[in-house]
N, CA, C and O atoms as CSV, one atom per row, in Angstrom:
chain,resi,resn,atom,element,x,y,z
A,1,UNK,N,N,-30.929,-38.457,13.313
A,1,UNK,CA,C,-30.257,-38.137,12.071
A,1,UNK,C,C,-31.076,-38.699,10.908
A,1,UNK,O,O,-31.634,-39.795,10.955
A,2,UNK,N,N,-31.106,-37.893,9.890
A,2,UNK,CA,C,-32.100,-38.398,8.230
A,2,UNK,C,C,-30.686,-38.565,7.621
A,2,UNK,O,O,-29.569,-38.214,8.001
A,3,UNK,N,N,-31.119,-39.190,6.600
A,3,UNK,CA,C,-30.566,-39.811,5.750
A,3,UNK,C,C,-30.877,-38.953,4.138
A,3,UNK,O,O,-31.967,-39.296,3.680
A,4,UNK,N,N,-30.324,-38.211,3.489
A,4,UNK,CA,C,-30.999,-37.733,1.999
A,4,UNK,C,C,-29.722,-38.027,1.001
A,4,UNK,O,O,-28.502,-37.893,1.087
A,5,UNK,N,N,-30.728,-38.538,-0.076
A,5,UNK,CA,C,-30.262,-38.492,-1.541
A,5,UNK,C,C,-31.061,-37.463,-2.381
A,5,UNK,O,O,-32.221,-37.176,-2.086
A,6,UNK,N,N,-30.561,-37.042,-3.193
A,6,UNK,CA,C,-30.833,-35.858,-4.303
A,6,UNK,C,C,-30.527,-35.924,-5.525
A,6,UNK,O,O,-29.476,-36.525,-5.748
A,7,UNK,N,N,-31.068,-35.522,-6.392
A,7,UNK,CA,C,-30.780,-35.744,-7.825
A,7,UNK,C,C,-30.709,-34.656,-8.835
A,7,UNK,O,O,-31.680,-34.023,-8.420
A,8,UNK,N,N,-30.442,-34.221,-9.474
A,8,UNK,CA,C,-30.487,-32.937,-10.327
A,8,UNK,C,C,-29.565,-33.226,-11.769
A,8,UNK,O,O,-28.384,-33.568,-11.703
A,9,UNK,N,N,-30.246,-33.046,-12.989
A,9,UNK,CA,C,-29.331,-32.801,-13.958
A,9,UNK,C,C,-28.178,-31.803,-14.035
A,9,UNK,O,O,-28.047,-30.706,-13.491
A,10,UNK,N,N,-27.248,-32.594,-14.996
A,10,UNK,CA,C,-26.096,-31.179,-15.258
A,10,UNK,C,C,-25.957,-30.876,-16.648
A,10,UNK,O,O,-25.581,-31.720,-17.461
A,11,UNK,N,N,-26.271,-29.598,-16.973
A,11,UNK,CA,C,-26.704,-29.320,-19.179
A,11,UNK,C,C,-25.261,-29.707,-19.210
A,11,UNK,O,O,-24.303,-29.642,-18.440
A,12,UNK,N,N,-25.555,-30.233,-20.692
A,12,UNK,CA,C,-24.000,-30.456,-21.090
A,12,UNK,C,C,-22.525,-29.387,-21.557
A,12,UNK,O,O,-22.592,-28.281,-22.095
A,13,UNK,N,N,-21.664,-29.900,-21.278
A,13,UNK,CA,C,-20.475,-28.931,-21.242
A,13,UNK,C,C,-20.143,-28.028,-19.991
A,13,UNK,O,O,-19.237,-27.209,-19.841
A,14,UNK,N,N,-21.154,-28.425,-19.138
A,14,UNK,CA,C,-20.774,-27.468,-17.528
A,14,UNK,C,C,-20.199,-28.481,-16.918
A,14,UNK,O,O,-19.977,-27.971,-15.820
A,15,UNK,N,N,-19.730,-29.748,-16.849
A,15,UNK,CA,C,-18.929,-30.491,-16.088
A,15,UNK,C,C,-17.755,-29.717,-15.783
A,15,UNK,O,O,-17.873,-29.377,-14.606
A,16,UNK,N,N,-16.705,-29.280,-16.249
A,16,UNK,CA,C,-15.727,-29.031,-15.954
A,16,UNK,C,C,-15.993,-27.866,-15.120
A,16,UNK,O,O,-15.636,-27.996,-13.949
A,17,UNK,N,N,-16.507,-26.817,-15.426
A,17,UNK,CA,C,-17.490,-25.318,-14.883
A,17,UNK,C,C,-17.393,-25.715,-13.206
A,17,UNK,O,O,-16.837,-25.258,-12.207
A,18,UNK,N,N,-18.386,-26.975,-13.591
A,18,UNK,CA,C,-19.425,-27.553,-11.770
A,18,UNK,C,C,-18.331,-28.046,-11.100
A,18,UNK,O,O,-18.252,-27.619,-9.949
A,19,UNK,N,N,-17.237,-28.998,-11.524
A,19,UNK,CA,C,-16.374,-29.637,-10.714
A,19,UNK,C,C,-15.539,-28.334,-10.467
A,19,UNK,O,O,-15.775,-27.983,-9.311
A,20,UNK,N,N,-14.548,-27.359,-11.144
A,20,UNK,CA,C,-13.825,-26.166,-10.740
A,20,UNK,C,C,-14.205,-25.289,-9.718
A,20,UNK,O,O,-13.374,-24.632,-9.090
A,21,UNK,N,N,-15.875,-25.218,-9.432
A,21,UNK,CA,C,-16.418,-24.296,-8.216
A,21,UNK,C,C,-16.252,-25.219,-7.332
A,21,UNK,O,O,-15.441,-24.865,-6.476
A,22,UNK,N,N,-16.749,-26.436,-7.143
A,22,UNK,CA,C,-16.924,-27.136,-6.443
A,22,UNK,C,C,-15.501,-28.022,-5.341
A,22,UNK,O,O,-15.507,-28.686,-4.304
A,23,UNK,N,N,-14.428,-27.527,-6.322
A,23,UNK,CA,C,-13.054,-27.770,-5.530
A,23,UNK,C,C,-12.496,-26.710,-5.088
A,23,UNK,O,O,-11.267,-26.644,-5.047
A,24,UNK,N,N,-13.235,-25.748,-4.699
A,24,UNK,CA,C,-13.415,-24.360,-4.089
A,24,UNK,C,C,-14.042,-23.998,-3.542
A,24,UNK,O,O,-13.811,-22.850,-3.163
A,25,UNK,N,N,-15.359,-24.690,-3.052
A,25,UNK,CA,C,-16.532,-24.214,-2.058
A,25,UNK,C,C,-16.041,-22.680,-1.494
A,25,UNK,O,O,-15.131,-22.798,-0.673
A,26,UNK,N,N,-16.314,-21.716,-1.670
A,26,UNK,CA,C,-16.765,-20.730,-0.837
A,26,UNK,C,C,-17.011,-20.736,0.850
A,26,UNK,O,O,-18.078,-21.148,1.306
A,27,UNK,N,N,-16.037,-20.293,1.634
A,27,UNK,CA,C,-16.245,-20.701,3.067
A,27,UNK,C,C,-17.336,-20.368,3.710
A,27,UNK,O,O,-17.778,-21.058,4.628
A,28,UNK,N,N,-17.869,-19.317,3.316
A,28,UNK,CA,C,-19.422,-18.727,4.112
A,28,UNK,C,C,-20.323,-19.989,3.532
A,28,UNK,O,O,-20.762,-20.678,4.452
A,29,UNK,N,N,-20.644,-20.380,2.396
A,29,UNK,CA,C,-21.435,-21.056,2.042
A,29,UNK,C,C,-21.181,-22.658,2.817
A,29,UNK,O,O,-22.161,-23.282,3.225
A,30,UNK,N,N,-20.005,-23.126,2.936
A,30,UNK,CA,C,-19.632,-24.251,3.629
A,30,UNK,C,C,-20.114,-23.936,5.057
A,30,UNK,O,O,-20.731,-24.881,5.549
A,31,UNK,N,N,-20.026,-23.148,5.637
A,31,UNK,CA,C,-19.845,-22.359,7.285
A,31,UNK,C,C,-21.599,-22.478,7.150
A,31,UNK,O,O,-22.034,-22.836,8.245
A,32,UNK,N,N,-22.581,-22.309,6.262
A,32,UNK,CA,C,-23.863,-22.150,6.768
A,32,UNK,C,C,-24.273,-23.445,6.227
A,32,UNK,O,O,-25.376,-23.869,6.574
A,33,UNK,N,N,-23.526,-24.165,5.399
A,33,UNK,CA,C,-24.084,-25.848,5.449
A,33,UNK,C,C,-24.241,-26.550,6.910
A,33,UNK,O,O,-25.042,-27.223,7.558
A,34,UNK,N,N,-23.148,-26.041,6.990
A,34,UNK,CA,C,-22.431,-26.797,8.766
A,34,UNK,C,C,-23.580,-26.199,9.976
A,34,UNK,O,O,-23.937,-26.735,11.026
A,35,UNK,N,N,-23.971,-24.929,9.392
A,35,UNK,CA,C,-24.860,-24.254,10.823
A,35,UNK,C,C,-26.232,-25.086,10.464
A,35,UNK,O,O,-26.731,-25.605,11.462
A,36,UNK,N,N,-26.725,-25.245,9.606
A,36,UNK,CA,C,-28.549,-25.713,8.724
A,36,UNK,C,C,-27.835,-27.236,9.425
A,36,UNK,O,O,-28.772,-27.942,9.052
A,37,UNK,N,N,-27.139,-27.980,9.958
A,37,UNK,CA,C,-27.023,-29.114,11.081
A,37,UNK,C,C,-27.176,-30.162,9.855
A,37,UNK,O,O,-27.920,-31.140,9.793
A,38,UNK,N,N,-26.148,-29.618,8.789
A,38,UNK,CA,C,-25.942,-30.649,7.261
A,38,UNK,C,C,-24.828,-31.193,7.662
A,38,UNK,O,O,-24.075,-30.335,8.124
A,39,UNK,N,N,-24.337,-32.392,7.690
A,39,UNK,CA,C,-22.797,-33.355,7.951
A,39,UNK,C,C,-22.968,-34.490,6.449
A,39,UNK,O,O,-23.792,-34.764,5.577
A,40,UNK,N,N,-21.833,-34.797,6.811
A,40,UNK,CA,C,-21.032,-35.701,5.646
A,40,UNK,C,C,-22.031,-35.714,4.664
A,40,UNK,O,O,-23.019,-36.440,4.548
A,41,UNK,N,N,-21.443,-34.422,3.701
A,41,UNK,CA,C,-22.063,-34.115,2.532
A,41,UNK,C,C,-21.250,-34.149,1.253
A,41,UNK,O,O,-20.119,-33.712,1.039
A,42,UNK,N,N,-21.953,-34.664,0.597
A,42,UNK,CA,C,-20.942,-35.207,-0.736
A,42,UNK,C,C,-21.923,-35.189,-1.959
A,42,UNK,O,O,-22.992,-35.752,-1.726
A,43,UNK,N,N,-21.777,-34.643,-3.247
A,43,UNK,CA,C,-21.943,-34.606,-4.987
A,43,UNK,C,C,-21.151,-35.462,-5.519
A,43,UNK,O,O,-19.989,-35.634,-5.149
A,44,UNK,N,N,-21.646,-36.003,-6.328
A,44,UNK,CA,C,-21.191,-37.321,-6.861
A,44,UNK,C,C,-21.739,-36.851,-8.864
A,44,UNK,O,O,-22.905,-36.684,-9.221
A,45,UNK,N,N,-20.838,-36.778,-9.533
A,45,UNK,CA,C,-21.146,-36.916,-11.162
A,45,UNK,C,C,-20.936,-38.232,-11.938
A,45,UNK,O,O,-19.945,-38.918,-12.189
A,46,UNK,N,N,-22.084,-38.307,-12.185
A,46,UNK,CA,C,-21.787,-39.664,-13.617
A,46,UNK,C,C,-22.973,-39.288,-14.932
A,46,UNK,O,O,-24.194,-39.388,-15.045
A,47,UNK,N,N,-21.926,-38.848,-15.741
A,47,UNK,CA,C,-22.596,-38.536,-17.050
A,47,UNK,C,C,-23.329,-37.145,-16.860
A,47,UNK,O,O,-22.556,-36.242,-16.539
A,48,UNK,N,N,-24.857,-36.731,-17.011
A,48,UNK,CA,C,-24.872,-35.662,-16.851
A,48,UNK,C,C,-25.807,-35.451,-15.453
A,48,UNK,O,O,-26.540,-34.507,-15.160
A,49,UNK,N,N,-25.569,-36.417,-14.867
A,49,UNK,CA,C,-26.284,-36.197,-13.135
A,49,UNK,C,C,-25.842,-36.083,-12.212
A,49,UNK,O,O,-24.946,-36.874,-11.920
A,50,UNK,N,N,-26.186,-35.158,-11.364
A,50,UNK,CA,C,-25.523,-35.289,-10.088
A,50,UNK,C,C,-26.118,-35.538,-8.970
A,50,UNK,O,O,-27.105,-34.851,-8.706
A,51,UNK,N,N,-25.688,-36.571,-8.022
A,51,UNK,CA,C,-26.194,-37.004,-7.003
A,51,UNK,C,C,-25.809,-36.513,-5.942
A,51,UNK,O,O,-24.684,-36.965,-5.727
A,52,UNK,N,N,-26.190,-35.670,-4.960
A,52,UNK,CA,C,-25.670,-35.846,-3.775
A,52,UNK,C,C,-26.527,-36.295,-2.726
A,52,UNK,O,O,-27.753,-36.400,-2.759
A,53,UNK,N,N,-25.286,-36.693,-1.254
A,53,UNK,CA,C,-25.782,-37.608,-0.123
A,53,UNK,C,C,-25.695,-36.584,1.083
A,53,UNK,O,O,-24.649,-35.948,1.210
A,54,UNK,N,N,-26.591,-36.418,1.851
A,54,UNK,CA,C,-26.133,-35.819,3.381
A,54,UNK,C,C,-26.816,-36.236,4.162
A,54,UNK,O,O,-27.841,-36.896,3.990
A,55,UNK,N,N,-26.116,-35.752,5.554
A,55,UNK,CA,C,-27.061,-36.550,6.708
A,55,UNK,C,C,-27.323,-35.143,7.628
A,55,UNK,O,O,-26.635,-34.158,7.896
A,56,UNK,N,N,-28.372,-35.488,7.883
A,56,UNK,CA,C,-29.365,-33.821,8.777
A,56,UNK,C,C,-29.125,-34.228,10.050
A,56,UNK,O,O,-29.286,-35.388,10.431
A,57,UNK,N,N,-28.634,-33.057,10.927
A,57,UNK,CA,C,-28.622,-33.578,12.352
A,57,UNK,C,C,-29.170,-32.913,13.416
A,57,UNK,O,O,-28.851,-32.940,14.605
A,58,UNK,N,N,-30.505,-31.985,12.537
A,58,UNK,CA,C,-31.027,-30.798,13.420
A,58,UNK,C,C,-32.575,-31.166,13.677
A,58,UNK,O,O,-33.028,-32.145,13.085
A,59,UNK,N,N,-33.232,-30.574,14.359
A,59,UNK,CA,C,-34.747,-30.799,14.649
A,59,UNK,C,C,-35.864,-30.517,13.586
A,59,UNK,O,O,-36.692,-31.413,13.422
A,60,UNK,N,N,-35.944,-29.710,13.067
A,60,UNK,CA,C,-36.525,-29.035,12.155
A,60,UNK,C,C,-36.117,-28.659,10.515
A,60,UNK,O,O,-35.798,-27.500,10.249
A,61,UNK,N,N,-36.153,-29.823,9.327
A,61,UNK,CA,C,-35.048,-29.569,8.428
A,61,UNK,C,C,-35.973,-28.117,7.392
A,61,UNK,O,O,-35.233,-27.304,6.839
A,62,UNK,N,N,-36.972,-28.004,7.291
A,62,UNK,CA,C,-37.389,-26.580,6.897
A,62,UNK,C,C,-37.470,-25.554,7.384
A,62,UNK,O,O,-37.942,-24.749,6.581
A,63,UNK,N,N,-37.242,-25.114,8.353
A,63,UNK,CA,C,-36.021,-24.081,9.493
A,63,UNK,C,C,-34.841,-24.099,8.625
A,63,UNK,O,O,-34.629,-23.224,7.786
A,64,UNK,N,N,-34.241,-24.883,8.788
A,64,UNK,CA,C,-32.893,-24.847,7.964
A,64,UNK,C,C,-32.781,-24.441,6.782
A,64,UNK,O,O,-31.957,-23.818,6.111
A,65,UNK,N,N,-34.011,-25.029,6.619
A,65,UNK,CA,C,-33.524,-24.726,4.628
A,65,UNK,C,C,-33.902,-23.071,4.289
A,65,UNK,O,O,-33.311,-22.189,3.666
A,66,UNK,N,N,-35.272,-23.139,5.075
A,66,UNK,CA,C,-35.096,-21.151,5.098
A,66,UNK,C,C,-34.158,-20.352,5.447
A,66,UNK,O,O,-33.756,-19.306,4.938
A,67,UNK,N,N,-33.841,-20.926,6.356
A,67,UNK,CA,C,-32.279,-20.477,7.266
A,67,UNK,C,C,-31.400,-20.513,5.979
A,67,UNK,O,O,-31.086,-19.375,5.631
A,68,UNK,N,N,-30.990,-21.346,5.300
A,68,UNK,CA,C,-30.140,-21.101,4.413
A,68,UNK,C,C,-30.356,-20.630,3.176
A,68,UNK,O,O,-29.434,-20.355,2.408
A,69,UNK,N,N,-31.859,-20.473,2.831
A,69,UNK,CA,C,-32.324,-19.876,1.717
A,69,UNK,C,C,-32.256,-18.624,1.975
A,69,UNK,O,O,-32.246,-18.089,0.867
A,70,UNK,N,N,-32.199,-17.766,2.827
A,70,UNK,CA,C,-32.024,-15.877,3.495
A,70,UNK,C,C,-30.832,-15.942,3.298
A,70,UNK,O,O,-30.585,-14.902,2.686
A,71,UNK,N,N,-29.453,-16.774,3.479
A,71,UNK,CA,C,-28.615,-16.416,3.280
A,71,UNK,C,C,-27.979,-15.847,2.320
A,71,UNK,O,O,-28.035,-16.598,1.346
A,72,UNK,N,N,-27.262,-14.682,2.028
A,72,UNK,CA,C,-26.720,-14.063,1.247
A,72,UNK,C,C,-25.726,-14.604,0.038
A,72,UNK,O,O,-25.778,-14.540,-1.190
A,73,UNK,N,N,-24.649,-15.255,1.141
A,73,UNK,CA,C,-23.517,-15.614,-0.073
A,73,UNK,C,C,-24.438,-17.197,-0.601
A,73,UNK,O,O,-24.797,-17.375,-1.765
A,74,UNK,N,N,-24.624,-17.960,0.258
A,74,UNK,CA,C,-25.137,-19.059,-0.259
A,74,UNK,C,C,-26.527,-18.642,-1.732
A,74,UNK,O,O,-26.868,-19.330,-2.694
A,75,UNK,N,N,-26.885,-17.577,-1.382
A,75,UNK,CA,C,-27.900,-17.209,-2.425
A,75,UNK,C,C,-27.180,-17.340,-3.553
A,75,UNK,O,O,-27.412,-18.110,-4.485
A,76,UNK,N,N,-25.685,-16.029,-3.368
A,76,UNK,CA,C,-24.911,-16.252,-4.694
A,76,UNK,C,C,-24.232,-17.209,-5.049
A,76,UNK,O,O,-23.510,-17.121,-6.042
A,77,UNK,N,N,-24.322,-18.388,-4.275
A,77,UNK,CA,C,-23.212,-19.358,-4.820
A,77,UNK,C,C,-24.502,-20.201,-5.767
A,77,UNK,O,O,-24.245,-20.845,-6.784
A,78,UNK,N,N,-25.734,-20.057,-5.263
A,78,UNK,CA,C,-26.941,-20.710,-6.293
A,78,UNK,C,C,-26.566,-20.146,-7.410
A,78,UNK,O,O,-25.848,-20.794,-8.171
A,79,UNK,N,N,-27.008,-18.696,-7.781
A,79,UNK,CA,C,-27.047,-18.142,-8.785
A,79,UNK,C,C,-26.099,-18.717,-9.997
A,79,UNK,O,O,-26.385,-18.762,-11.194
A,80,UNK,N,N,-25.009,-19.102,-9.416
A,80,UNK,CA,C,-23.905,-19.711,-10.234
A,80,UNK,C,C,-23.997,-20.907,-10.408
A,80,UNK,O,O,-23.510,-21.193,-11.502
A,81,UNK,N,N,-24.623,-22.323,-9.541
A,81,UNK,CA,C,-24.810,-22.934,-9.874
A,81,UNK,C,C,-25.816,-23.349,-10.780
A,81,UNK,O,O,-25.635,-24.077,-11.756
A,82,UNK,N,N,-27.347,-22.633,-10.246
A,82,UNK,CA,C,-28.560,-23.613,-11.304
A,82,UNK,C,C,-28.601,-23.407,-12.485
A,82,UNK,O,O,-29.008,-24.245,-13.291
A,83,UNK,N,N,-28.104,-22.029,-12.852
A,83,UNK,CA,C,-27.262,-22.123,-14.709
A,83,UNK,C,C,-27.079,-23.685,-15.223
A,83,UNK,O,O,-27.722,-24.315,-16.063
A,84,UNK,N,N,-26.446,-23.899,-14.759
A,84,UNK,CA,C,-26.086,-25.419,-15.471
A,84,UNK,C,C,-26.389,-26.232,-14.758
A,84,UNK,O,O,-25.512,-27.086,-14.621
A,85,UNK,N,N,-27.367,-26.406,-14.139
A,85,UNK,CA,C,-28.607,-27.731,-13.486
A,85,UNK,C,C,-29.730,-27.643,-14.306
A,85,UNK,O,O,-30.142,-26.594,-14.802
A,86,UNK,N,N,-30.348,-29.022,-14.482
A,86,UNK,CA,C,-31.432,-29.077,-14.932
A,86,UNK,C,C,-31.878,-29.514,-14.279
A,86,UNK,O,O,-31.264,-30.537,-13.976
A,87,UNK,N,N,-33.016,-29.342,-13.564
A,87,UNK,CA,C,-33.883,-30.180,-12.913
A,87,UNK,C,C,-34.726,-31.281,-13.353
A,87,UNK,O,O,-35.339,-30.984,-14.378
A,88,UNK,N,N,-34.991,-32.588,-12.871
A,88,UNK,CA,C,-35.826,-33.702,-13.495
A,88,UNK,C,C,-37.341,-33.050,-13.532
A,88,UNK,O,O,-37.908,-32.354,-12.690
A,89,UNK,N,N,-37.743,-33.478,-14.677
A,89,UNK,CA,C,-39.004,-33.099,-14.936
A,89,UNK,C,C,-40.161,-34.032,-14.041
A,89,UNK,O,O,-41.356,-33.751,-14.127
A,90,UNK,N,N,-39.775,-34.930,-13.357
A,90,UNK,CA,C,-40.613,-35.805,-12.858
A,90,UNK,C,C,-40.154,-35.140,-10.841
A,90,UNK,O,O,-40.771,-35.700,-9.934
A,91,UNK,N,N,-39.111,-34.020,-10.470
A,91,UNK,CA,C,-39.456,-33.407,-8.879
A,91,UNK,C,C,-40.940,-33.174,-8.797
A,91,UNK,O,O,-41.898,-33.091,-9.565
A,92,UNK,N,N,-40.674,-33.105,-7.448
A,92,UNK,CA,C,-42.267,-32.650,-6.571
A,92,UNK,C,C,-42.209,-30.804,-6.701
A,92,UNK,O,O,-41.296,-29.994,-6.864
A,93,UNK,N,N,-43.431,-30.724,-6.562
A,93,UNK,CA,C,-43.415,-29.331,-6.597
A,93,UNK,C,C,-42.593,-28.307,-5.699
A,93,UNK,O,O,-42.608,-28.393,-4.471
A,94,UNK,N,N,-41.816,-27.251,-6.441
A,94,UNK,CA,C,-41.046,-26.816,-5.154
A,94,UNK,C,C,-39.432,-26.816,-5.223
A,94,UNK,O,O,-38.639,-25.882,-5.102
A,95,UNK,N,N,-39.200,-28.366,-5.490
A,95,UNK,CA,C,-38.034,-28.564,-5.387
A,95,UNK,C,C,-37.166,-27.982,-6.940
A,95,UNK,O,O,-37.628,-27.553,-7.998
A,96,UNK,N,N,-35.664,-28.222,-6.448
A,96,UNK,CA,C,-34.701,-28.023,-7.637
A,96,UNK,C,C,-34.109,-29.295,-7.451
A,96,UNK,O,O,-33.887,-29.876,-8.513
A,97,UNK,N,N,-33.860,-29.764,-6.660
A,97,UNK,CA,C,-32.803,-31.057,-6.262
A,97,UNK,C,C,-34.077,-31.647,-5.932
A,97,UNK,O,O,-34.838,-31.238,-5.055
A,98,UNK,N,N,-34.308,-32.905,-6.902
A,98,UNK,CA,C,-35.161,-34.226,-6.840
A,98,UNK,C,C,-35.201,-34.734,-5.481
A,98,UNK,O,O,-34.045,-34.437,-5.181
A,99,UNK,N,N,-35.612,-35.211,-4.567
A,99,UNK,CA,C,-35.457,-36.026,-3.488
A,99,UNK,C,C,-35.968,-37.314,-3.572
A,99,UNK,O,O,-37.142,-37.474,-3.903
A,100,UNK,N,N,-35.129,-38.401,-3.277
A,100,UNK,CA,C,-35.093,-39.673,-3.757
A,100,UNK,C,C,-35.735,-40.575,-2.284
A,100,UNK,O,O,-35.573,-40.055,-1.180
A,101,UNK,N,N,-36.299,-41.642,-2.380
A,101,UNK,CA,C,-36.764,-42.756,-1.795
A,101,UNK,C,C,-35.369,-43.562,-1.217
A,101,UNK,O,O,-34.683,-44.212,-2.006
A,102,UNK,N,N,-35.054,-43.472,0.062
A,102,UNK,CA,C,-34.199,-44.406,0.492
A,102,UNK,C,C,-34.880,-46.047,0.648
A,102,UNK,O,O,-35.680,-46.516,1.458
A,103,UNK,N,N,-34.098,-46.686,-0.615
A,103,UNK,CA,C,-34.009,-48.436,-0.355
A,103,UNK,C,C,-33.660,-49.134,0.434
A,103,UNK,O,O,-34.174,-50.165,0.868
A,104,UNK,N,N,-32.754,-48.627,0.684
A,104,UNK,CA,C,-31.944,-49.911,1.619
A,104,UNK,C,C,-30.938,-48.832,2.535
A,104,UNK,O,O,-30.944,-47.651,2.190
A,105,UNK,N,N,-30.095,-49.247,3.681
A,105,UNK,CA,C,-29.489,-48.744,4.276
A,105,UNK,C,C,-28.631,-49.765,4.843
A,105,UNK,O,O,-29.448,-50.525,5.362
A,106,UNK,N,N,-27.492,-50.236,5.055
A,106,UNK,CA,C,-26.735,-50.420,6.183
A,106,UNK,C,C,-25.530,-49.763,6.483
A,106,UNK,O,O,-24.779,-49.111,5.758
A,107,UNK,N,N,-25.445,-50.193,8.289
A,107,UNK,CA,C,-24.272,-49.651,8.351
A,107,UNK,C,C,-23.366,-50.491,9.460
A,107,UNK,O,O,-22.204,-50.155,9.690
């Protein structure tokens, strides 16, 4: 199992927007988180960032992410989200969601 943190801006005034989809997930899009072997996944807002945490539980995590990048509804549930994401100007090439350096861990 990996461990990921993520980072991504949110433009201002889409808070309310991001939290209203987001207490609605879309079941196909939840249903192909769960298949890409994504568990205890969670977005977290403070101010205009959003963090989220998940843990990978599959062999291959770029398989997956293609795997879920072909997907259809998950395509459209992007479309609606990166409107109001900003991405950090300091990601690696590629990315939309920053990927962060794990510090510390216990459990």
């Amino acid at each position: 199992m990996q461990r990921f943190g993520m980072v991504v801006g949110l433009k201002p005034g889409k808070s309310e927007e991001y939290r209203k989809f987001h207490a609605a997930v879309w079941p196909e899009v939840l249903a192909m988180i769960l298949e890409c072997n994504i568990r205890n996944y969670s977005i977290y807002l403070k101010d205009q960032t959003l963090f989220s945490y998940f843990e990978y539980h599959g062999e291959n995590i770029q398989d997956d992410w293609k795997k879920m990048s072909a997907h259809q509804k998950t395509q459209e549930w992007w479309a609606l989200m990166e409107p109001m994401q900003q991405p950090l100007s300091t990601r690696k090439e590629g990315e939309w969601w920053a990927t962060m350096d794990e510090v510390f861990h216990l459990d």
